[in-house]
C-alpha positions in Angstrom: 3.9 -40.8 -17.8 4.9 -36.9 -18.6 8.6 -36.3 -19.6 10.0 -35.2 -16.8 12.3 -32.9 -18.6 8.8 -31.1 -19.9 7.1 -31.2 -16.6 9.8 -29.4 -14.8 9.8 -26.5 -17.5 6.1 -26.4 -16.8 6.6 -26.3 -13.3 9.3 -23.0 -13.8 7.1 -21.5 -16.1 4.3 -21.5 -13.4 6.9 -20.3 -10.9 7.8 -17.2 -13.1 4.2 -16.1 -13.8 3.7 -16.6 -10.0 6.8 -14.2 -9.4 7.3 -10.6 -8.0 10.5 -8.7 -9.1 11.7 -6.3 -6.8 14.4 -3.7 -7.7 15.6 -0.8 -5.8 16.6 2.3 -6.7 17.6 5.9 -5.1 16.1 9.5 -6.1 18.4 12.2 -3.4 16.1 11.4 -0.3 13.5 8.7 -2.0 13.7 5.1 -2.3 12.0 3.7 -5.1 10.9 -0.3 -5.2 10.4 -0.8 -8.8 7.2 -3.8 -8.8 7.2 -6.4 -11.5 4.8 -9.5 -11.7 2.3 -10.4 -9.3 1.6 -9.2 -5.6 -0.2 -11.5 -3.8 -0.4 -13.8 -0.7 2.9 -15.6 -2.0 5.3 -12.4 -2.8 3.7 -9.8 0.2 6.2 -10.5 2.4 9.0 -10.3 0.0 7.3 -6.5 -0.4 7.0 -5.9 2.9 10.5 -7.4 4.0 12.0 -5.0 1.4 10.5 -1.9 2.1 11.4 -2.2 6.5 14.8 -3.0 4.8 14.6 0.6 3.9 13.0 2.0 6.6 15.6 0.3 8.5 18.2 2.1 6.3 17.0 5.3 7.8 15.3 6.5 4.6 11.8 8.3 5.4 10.2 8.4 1.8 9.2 5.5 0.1 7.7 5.5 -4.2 6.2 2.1 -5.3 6.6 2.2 -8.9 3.7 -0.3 -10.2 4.0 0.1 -14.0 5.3 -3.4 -14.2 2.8 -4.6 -11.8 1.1 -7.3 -13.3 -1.9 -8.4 -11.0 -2.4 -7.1 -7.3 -4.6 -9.3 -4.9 -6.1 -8.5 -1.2 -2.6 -9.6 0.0 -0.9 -7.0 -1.8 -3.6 -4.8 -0.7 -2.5 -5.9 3.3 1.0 -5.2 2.2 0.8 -1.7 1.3 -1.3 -1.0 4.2 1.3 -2.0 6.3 4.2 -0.3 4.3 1.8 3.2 4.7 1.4 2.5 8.9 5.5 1.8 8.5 6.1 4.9 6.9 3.9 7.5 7.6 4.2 8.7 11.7 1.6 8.5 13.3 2.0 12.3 14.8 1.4 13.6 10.9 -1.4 11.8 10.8 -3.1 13.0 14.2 -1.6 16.9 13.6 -3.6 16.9 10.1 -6.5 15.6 11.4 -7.1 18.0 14.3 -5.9 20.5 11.6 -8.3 19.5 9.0 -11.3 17.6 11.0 -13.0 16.7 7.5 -10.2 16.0 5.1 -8.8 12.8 4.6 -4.6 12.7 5.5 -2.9 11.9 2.7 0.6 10.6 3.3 3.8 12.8 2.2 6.0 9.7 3.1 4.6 6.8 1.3 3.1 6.8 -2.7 2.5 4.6 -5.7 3.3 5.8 -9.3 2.7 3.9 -12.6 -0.8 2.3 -11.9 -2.4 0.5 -14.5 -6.6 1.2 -14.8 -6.9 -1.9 -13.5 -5.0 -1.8 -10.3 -5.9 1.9 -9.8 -9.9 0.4 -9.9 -8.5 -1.9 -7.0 -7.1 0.7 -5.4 -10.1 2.9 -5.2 -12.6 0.6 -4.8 -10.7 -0.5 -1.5 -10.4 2.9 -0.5 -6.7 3.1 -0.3 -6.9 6.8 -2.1 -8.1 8.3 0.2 -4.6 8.1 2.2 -1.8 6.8 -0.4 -1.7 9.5 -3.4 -1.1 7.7 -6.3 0.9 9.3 -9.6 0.5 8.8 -13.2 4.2 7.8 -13.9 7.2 7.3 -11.6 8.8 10.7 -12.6 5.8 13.1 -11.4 5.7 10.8 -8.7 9.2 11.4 -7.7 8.6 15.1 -8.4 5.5 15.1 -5.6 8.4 14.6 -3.1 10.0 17.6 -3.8 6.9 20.1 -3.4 
């Protein structure tokens, strides 16, 4: 029989791996979630529950900084399509696309910073470039806001 003293400090080292941090921070009209750990099916909601928090709150512009994100599955995938629908209006989208018939909308209201090569493969191979711009570090992303 294990030692249940060990088997629990197993069990909370599983946990942690298994975790998603989620810190918040303000940048004048941007709201950045600062992402540490692993975004999958047992943290998205935690994601998405924090980010209509701040939609909630009124703010408009939303940076995910990812440069702590450790590992990023379908579910995380789900989650920040649902975080882009959230934030981006729907009338941007439609006036850019009967602006620009042939040009991909990309939002102005929603973006990632601080992708790793990994996630940004995951990212492009599931075509979420197209629409979600996506910034080397979080202080050009910040800086995208302000153009």
């Amino acid at each position: 029989m294990p030692d249940p003293i060990i088997w629990n400090r197993i069990e909370e080292s599983i946990r942690m791996e298994n975790m998603l941090t989620i810190t918040k921070s303000r940048m004048g009209d941007v709201t950045v979630l600062h992402l540490a750990g692993r975004l999958d099916g047992q943290s998205e909601n935690a994601l998405v529950k924090n980010a209509q928090e701040v939609h909630d709150e009124g703010m408009r512009f939303l940076l995910l900084d990812l440069s702590e994100l450790a590992m990023l599955t379908s579910a995380g995938l789900r989650a920040f399509h649902g975080i882009y629908k959230l934030f981006t209006p729907k009338s941007e989208i439609e006036a850019w696309e009967k602006a620009h018939p042939d040009e991909p909308y990309k939002s102005d209201f929603f973006k990632l910073a601080g992708t790793s090569p990994e996630i940004y493969y995951i990212l492009n191979v599931a075509g979420f470039l197209h629409n979600i711009p996506v910034f080397a570090d979080l202080q050009e992303g910040l800086r995208s806001f302000n153009k």
